[in-house]
N, C-alpha and C positions, 0 to 999 in steps of 0.2 A: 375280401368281402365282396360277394355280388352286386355291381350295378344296374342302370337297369339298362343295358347292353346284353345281359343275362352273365359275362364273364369276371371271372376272378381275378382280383388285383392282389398284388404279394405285398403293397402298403397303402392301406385308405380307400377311397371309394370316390366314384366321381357319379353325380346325379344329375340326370338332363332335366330342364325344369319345364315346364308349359310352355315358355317363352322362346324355346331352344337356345338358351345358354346355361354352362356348365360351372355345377356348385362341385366344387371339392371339398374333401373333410377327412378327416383319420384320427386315431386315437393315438393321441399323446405320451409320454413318459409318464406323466402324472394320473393319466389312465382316464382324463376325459376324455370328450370329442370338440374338435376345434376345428372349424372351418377358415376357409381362407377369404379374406377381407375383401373380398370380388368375386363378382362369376365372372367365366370364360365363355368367348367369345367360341372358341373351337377347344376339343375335347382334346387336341392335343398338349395345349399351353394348361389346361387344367394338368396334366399330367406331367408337365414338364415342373410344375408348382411343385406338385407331390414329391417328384425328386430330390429338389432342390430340399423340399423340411426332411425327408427322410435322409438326405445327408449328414443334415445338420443334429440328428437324433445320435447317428451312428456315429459321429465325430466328439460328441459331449457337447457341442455348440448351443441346444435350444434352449430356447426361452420361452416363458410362456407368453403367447400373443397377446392374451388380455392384459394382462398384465402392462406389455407399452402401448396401453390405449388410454393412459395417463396424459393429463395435458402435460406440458413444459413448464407452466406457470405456476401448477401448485405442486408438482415435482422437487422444481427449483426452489423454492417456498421452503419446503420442507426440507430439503439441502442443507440451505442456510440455517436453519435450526438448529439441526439435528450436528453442523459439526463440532467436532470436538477443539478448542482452547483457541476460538478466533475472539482477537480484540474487538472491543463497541467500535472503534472507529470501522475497522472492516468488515465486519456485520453491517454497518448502516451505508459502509461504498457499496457491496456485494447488493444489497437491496434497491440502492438506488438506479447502480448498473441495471438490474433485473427489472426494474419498474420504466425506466425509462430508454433501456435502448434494447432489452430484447424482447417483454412481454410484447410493447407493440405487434411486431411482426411474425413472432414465434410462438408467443405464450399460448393460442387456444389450438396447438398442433398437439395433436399424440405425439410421445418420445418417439413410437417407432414408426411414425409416418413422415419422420423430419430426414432428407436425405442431404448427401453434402450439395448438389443442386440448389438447394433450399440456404441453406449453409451461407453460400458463395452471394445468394441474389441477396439475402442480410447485412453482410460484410458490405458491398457493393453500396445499396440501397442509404444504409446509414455513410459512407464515407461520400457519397452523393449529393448527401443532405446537409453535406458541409458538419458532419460531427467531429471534432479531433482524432488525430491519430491515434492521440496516449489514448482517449477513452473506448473506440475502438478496438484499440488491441488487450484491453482490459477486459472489454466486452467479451472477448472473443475467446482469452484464458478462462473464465469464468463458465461461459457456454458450453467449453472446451470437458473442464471441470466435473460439471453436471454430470454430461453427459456419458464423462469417463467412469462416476460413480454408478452412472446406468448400469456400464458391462459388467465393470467388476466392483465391488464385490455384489450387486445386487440381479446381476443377469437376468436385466431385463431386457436389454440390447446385445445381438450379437460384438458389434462393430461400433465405434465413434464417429457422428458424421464428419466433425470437423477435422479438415484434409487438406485446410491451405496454407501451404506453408511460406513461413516465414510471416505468419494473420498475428501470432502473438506479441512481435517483436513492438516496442517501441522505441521512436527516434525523437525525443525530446529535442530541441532548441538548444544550445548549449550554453550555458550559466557564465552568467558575469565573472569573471576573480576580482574581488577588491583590496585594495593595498592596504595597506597597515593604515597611511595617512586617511584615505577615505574613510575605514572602521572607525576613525577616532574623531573624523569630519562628522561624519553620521550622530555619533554618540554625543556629540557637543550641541548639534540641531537638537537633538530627541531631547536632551536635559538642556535645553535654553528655552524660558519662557519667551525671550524675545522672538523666538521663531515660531511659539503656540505650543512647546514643547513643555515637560515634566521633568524637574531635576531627578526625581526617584525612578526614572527609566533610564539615565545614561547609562549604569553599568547594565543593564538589562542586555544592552546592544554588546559592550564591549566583554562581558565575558561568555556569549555565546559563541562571540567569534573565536576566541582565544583558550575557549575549552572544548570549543565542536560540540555546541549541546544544540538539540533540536528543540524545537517551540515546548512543546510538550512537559520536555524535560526543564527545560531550564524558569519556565512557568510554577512548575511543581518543586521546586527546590525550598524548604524549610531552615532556619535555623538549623537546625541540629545536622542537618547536612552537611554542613561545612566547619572543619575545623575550626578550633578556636583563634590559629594565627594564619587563617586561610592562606594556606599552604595548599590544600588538597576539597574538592567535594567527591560525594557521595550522589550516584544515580542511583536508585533505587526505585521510584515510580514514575510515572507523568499524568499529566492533563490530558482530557480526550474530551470535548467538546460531539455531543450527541444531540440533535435535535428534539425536542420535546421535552430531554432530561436536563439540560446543561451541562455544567462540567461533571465528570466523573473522573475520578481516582483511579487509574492502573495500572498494573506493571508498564516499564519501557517498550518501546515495539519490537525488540527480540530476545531471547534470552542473554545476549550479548553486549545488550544494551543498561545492563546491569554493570556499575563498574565502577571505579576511581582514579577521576581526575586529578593530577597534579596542575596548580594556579599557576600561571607566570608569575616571579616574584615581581616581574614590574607592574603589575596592577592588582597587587595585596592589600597594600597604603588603601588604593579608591576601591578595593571592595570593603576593608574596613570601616572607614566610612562611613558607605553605602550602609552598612550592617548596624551603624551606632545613631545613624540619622534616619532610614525609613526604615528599620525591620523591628517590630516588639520584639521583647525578652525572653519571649516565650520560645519553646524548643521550636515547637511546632509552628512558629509564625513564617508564613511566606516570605520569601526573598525578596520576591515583587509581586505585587500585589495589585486591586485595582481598588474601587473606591471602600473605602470602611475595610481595608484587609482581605476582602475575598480577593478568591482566585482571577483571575485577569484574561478575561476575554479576547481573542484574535482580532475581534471585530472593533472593540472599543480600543483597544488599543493603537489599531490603525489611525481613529478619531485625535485620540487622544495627543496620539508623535507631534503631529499631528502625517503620518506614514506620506504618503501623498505626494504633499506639498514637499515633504525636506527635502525626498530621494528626486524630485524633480528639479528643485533649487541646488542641490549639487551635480547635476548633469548622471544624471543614474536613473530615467525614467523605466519603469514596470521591475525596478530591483523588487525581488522578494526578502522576505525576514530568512528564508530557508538559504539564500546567497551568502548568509554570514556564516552558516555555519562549514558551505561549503569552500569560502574563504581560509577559516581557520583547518581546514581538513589540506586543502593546499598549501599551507604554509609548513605543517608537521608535514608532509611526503618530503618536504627537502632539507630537516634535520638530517638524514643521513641513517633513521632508523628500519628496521627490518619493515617484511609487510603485518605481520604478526604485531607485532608492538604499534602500528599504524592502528589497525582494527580494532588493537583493545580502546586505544583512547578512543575512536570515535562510535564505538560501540554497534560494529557490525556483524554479521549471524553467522558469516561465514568461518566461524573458530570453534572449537569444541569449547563445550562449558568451561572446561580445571582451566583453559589458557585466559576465560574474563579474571578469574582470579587471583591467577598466577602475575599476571601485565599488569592488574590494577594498581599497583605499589611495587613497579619494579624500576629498576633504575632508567630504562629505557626511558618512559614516561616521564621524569625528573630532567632528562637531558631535553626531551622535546620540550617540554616548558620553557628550558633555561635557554633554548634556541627562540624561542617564541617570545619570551621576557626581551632578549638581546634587538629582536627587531624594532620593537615600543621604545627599546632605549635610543634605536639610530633613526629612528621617526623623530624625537622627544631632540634629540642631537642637532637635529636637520631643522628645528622650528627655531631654538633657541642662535645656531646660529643664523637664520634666513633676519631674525628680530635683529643683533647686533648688525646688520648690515645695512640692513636696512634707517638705524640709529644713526648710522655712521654717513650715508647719504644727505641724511636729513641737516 
C-alpha cells in the first residue's frame, strides 16, 4: 500500500502526519484496519512496529488490539462470573482479592497495556504496604489466572505478564500441634460454664479434632449423619458463611472432601450423649448448633467459647479452631497408614474420586480410629493416675 513517501510497502502503510510523526496501520486477519496505539517519533520504529504484528500474523500469534483495550477490572469481573463450579466462599475471596488488592492499582489499565514492569511495581507496592504474604501470593495466582484466560482460550493477549517467579508461593507460619491432653483441656473450658463456656460445644471441639473435620464440615453435620451407634459419620456438605447472604449450604471444599469417617470408639459414650442431650430427633437436626437450632456462626461462636479468653488461659494464645483439625491430621500420619488412606480420612483433592469411596469404609480408617481412640485412653490413664497420687500425697 502507497505512503505518502510515494513507496510500496509489502505489509501496512505508515502516514506522516502534520506534526511530523508517524502513524502506522495495516489490515488485519479479520480484514479491518487497525492502527498502532502511538505514532512514531522516526519512520523507522513505525516500521520496525510493522514487523513485529506482521510477525505475529504469520506465526498464528495475533490478537485483536481492541479487543485488549478492556480494562482489568471489568475483565476480571466478568472472570469471576463466568467460571465454571467455583464455591461462594471462593467466589466471594476471588472478589475480595480483586476489589481490594488489585483494582486499586491495576484495574483501570487495558489487559494489554499491563506489562510485567507493571506486574513487579504491584507485587512490590502491595508487599510495601505491609499486605501479608499469603494474601499477596493469592493476589498474585488470581492476577496470574485472569490473565492466563486472556491468552488462551480467549486470545486477547499474546503473552501473560505475570513472570515473577516463585510471586505464587506462600509461606504461612507454621501451626501449633496440640496434644491429646490440650484437645481435651480446650474441650472442658469451651463445655464449662464456669469459664463462660457452653456444655453443647465440648464435643464440637473434641470430635473435630479426632475426625479431622474442618469448621464447615463439622458445623453442617445433621442427625442423620452419623450412625446410630456412632461408629462412623458422614461428610456430605458444609457451611460456607457469605456476606450479605449468611450461611449457605454446600458441597465440602473438594470432591474428596466427600467421605466417611470412622469415630474413635473412645469418644462414642460423649458423642452419644452429646446426641441425646443437645441434638432434636429430627434426622435433619444439626449436631451443633447455635441459638434456637440454627446453624452456628464462626463469629458467635468465638463469643460464645468464649474462643479468646480459654485458648489464652491455657497458654495457647492466637490458636485457630482450624489447629484442631490439623492436630487430629498429625496424629493419624503416625498410625502407620499408607498416604492414600491418610487423604481419604482427612478429605484431600489430591486422589481420584473411586479412591474417596473406596477408603471411606475401609479397614485402613477403622485402624486409624482405633490408634486415635488408644491415645484418649493413655491421656484418660495419665489423669486418673496423676488423681491417685496426688490422693496419696495428701
Amino acid at each position: 500500500m502507497p505512503n505518502n513517501k510515494g513507496r510500496k510497502r509489502r505489509f501496512g502503510s505508515i502516514r506522516k502526519t502534520s506534526l511530523g510523526e508517524f502513524q502506522a496501520s495495516y489490515l488485519g486477519p479479520d480484514g479491518r484496519r487497525h492502527f498502532a496505539p502511538h505514532r512514531f517519533k522516526r519512520d523507522r520504529d513505525a516500521d520496525r512496529w510493522l514487523v513485529q504484528v506482521e510477525s505475529l500474523i504469520v506465526s498464528g500469534d495475533w490478537t485483536d488490539p481492541d479487543r485488549a483495550k478492556v480494562a482489568l477490572a471489568d475483565y476480571a469481573a466478568q472472570w469471576i462470573t463466568e467460571r465454571p463450579g467455583l464455591r461462594p466462599r471462593t467466589v466471594e475471596l476471588y472478589r475480595t482479592l480483586l476489589t481490594k488488592h488489585i483494582v486499586p492499582a491495576l484495574g483501570a489499565m487495558q489487559l494489554g497495556r499491563i506489562s510485567p514492569a507493571d506486574v513487579r511495581k504491584w507485587r512490590a507496592d502491595l508487599l510495601a504496604a505491609g499486605t501479608g504474604t499469603s494474601s499477596v501470593a493469592k493476589s498474585y495466582r488470581l492476577l496470574r489466572a485472569v490473565l492466563n484466560t486472556a491468552v488462551e482460550p480467549d486470545n486477547i493477549l499474546t503473552r501473560n505478564p505475570c513472570k515473577i517467579p516463585g510471586a505464587d508461593k506462600e509461606t504461612p507460619a507454621e501451626r501449633p500441634v496440640m496434644s491429646v491432653a490440650q484437645v481435651f483441656a480446650l474441650a472442658d473450658r469451651v463445655g464449662d460454664k464456669k469459664y463462660g463456656g457452653n456444655p453443647r460445644y465440648r464435643m464440637l471441639i473434641v470430635l473435630t479434632a479426632f475426625a479431622s473435620l474442618r469448621w464447615g464440615e463439622v458445623t453442617a453435620l445433621r442427625r442423620c449423619d452419623i450412625t446410630d451407634d456412632c461408629g462412623s459419620l458422614r461428610v456430605t456438605r458444609a457451611h460456607v458463611e457469605i456476606p450479605g447472604q449468611g450461611i449457605v449450604v454446600g458441597p465440602p471444599k473438594s470432591r474428596a472432601g466427600v467421605r466417611t469417617v470412622t469415630i474413635p470408639a473412645a469418644v462414642r459414650t460423649d458423642l452419644r450423649a452429646h446426641l441425646a442431650e443437645f441434638v432434636g430427633s429430627g434426622r435433619d437436626a444439626l449436631v451443633f448448633s447455635g441459638q434456637q437450632g440454627r446453624p452456628l456462626r464462626r463469629g458467635n461462636f468465638r463469643q460464645i467459647a468464649p474462643w479468646t479468653k480459654v485458648v489464652a488461659d491455657l497458654g495457647m494464645p492466637g490458636l485457630h479452631f482450624h489447629d484442631l483439625r490439623h492436630a487430629g491430621n498429625i496424629w493419624a500420619s503416625k498410625a502407620g497408614m499408607s498416604t492414600k488412606d491418610l487423604m481419604a480420612r482427612m478429605g484431600h483433592d489430591d486422589m481420584r474420586a473411586a479412591l474417596v469411596y473406596q477408603r471411606a469404609t475401609s479397614d485402613a480408617d477403622e485402624k486409624i480410629a482405633d490408634k486415635l481412640s488408644e491415645l484418649v485412653d493413655q491421656h484418660r490413664n495419665a489423669e486418673v493416675t496423676a488423681t491417685g497420687e496426688a490422693s496419696d500425697v495428701e
